[in-house]
N, C-alpha and C positions, 0 to 999 in steps of 0.2 A: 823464235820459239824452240829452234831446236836446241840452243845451247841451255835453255829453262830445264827441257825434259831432262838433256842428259845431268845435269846438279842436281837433279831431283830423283834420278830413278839409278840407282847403282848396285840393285840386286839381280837377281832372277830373272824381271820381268826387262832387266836391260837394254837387251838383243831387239825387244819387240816395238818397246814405248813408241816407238818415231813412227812405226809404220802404222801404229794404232792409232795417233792424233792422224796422220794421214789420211786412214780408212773412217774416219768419224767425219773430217770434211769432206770426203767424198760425198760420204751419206747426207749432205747437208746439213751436218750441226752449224749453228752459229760457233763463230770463236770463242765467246766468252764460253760457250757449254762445253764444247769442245776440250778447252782449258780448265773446265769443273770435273771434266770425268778422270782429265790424264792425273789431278792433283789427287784424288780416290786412289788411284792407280798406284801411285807415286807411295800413299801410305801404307798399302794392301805389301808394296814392293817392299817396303822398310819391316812391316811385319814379317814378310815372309823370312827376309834376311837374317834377323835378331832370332825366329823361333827354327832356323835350321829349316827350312820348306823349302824343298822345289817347285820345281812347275810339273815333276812328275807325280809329284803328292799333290796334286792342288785340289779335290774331291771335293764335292758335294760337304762332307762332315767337314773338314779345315776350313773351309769358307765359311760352314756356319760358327764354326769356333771365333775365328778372323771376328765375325759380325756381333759375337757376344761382348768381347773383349772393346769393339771399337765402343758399342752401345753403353758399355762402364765405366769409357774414358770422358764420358760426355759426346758425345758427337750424336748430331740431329741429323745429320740427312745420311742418302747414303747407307740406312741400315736394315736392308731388304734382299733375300736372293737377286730379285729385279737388276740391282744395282751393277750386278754381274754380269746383264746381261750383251751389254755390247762390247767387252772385254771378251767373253766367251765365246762369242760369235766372233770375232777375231783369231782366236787363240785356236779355235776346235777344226779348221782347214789346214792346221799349220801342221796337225799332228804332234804338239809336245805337251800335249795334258793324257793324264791318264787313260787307260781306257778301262770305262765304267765294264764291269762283270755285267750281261744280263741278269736281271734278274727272276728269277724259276717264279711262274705262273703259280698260285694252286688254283684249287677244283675250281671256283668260283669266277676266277676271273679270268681263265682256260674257257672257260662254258661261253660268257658274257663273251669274249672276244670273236669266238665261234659266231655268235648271234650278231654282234658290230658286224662283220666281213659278210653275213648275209644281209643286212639290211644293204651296205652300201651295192654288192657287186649283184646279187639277184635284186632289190626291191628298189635301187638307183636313189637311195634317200642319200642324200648329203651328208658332209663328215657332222655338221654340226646336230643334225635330227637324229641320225643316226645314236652320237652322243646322249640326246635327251632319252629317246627309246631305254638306252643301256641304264642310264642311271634313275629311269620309274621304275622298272623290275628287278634291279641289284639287290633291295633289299627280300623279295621273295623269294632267291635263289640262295642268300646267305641264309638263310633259314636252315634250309633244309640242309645245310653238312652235317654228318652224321660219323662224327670220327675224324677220318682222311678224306671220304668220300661224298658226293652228294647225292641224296635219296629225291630224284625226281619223280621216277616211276611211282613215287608212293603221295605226289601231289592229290589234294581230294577235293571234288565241289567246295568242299566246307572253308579247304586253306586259300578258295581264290576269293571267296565272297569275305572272306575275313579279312585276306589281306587290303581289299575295297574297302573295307567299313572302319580300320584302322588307316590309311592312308589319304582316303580322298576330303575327310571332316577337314573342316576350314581353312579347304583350297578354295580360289575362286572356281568359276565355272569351265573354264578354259584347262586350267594346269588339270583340274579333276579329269575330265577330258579325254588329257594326252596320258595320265595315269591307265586307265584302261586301256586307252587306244592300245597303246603299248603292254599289254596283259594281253590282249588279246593276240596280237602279232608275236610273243616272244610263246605262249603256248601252241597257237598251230604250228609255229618252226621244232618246238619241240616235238610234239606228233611227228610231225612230216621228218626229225630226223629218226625216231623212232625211241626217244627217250622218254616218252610218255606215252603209255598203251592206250590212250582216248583222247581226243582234242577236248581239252575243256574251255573253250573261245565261247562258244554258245551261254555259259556257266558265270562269265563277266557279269555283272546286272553295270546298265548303263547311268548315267551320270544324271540326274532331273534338270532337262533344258529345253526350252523351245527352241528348236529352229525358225528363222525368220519374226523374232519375236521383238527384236528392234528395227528401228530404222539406221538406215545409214546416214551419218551428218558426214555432207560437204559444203565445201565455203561457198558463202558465195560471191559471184563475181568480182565485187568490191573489196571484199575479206581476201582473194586471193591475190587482187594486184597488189594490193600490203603488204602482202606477206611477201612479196616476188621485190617489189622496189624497195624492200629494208635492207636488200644485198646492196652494198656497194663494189657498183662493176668496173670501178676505176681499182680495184683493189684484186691480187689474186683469188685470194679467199674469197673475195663477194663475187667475181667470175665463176669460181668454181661452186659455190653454193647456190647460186641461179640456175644452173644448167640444170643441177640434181633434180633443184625444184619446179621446173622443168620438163623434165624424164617423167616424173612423179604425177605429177597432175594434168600433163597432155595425155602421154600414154597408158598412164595405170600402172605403170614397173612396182613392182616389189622395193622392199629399199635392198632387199638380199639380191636381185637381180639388179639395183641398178652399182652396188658396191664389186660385184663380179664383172661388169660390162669389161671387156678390151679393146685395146684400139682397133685388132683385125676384128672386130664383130661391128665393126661401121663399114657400110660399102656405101662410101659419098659419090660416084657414080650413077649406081642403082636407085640411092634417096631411101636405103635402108638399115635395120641394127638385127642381128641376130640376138636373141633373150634366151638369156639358159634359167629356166622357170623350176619349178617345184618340179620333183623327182630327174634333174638334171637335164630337162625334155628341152629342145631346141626350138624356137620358131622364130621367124621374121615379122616385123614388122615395119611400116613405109616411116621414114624420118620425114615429121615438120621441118618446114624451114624455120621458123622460127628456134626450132628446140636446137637443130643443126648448128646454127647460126650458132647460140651461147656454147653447142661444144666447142665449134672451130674456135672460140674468142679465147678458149682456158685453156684451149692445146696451144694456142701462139701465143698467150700472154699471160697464162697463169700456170699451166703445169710445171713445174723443177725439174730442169736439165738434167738434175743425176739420180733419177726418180728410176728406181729399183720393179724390174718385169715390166707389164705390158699393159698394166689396169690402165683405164681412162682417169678415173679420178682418184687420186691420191691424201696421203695425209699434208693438211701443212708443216707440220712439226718433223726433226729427224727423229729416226730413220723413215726416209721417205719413202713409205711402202705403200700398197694398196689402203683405201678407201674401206673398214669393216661394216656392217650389216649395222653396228651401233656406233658407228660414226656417221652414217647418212640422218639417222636417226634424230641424232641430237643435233645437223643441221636444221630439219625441219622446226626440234624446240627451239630451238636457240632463236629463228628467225623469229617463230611465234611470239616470243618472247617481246623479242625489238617494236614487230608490229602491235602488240597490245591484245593478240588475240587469244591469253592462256595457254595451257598445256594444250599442245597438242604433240603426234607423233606424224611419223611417215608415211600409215595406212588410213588415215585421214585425206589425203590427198590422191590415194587411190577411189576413193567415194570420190572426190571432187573432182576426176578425171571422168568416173559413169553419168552422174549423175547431169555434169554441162553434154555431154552426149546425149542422155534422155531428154533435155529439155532443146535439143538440138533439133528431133524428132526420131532418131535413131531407135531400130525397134531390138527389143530385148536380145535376141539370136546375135546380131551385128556387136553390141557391147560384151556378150559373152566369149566372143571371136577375139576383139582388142583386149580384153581383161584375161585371157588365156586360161578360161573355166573348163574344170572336166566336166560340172555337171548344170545344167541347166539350170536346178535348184539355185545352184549360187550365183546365179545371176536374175533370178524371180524376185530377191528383197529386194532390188531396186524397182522392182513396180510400184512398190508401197508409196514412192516419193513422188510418180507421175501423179500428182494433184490432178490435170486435164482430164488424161483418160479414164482417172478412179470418177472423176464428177460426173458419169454418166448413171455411173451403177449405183449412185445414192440416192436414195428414194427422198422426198422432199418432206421434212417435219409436219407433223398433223396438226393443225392449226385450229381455233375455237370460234365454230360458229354459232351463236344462237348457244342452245344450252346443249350440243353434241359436239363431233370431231369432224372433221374433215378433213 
């Protein structure tokens, strides 16, 4: 292979080719992909060479130029920044690509970042919530530039109820939700830094929802071994897709908690995992054997030897990196799938972890303890599903005797 790369790459990116197909089968590409990316590479090289390009001009705009040109010549794949990406990540430790200028904040996203860095370091929300927060109230902040500057102090009842009644119209119920939530959160920060003479949080009108106004569907029994035995565990992928689901509907994990798990947050000793939950908060929980059991089987028989940090579950595909919140996700569909039981997602089998505890006889307090509730309330809709103990409190239909009721 090596004498392919060198006939094929003889500009700029010379020097590098060899240790870049290197560093792709580290990462566990197969060969053939491996050999898909150097032959990109290889054109990128020939480009660079005929339009005069270093590797010290290689910027963001030259790439997209590079990608317009290949896009005209015909060429289908391949024609995306993305495409860049494992090239880049090679290249950018090495020190010989440009270094990008920061680029100057203005008012707007100076403020916004301000708000980011308090959500994460005072209010412990994760980078990704964090993320959501910033981009519901982005557009209320762009508003108000006024020149150079931005005019908060002059925010009015009028401009928050307004910006609700233009923004939250035909969201579901949920995104509308996090739309305020996050209105209300980014105005006391502004109070509290002193950029707005009144808290107007109070001034939000809230989103029209019932709490506890559905029930929670979990599988049952039958529907859940289905869905567990459509993995094939003779396969890495179907090891590692059992365990998740698994984690999922024994313990009640999150799918964001169980994509975070590590291997130091198992103590196979003790017969326990530590769970990094909603707002980064830490607890233990006791490991099943059984659930143990399908980790140990994917750490000896399915995890990739050259699998990048410390996650337990990983991707199949290179680069073998952690496991994301929407890759547990679409194990859960995907299995659904195979087993016949429709769409479903990963917080579905959170319900199917309380609700086999409810019927287990476990009382409300105990399930809200394993589901790792702040508030009692969210662990109250699953009364709705004890059928037994609601059977006492319903009064028995009036029946017709004679020509009255009884």
């Amino acid at each position: 292979m090596v004498k392919v790369l060198w006939s094929l790459v003889r500009g700029p990116l010379e020097l590098h080719v060899v240790g870049f197909a290197a560093a792709l089968l580290e990462q566990g590409y197969a060969r053939s992909s491996a050999e898909q990316h150097v032959c990109f590479v290889a054109h990128l090289d020939r480009w660079m060479l005929s339009e005069g390009v270093g590797l010290d001009e290689l910027s963001g705009p030259v790439l997209q130029r590079y990608l317009g040109e290949r896009r005209a010549a015909g060429y289908r794949e391949y024609l995306s920044m993305k495409a860049f990406a494992p090239l880049l990540a090679y290249l950018t430790p090495l020190g010989v690509l440009p270094v990008e200028e920061p680029v100057a904040l203005g008012p707007v996203e100076e403020l916004l970042d301000c708000y980011r860095r308090y959500l994460l370091v005072e209010r412990g929300l994760t980078v990704r919530t964090a993320r959501g927060y910033v981009d519901c109230v982005r557009p209320l902040v762009t508003v108000r530039m006024r020149g150079e500057a931005l005019d908060l102090a002059g925010i009015s009842a009028g401009d928050v109820t307004g910006f609700v009644s233009s923004a939250c119209p035909g969201r579901a119920m949920g995104s509308a939700k996090l739309i305020v939530c996050a209105l209300r959160s980014q105005l006391r920060w502004l109070h509290l830094t002193g950029q707005l003479p009144a808290s107007l949080a109070a001034v939000v009108p809230a989103v029209a929802g019932w709490r506890l106004s559905s029930l929670p569907i979990g599988l049952e029994p039958g529907q859940l071994e289905r869905l567990l035995t459509s993995c094939d565990r003779r396969t890495p992928t179907g090891r590692r897709d059992y365990a998740v689901m698994l984690l999922l509907s024994r313990l009640g994990l999150r799918a964001g908690e169980v994509s975070r798990l590590g291997l130091d947050d198992i103590d196979w000793r003790a017969g326990e995992i530590t769970v990094i939950g909603k707002g980064n908060r830490s607890e233990r929980l006791p490991l099943p054997g059984d659930v143990g059991a399908a980790i140990a089987a994917y750490l000896r028989h399915g995890r990739p030897a050259g699998s990048e940090g410390r996650s337990v579950f990983v991707r199949v595909h290179a680069p073998l990196r952690a496991l994301t919140t929407g890759g547990v996700t679409m194990i859960v569909f995907d299995a659904a799938q195979r087993a016949g039981l429709g769409k479903m997602h990963a917080h579905r089998l959170r319900h199917t972890a309380a609700t086999a505890m409810l019927r287990a006889g476990s009382p409300l307090p105990e399930i809200g303890q394993v589901l790792r509730h702040r508030s009692v309330l969210s662990t109250a809709i699953y009364a709705k599903v004890d059928r037994d103990a609601l059977s006492v409190l319903a009064r028995p239909w009036p029946t017709m005797i004679g020509d009255g009721l009884s």
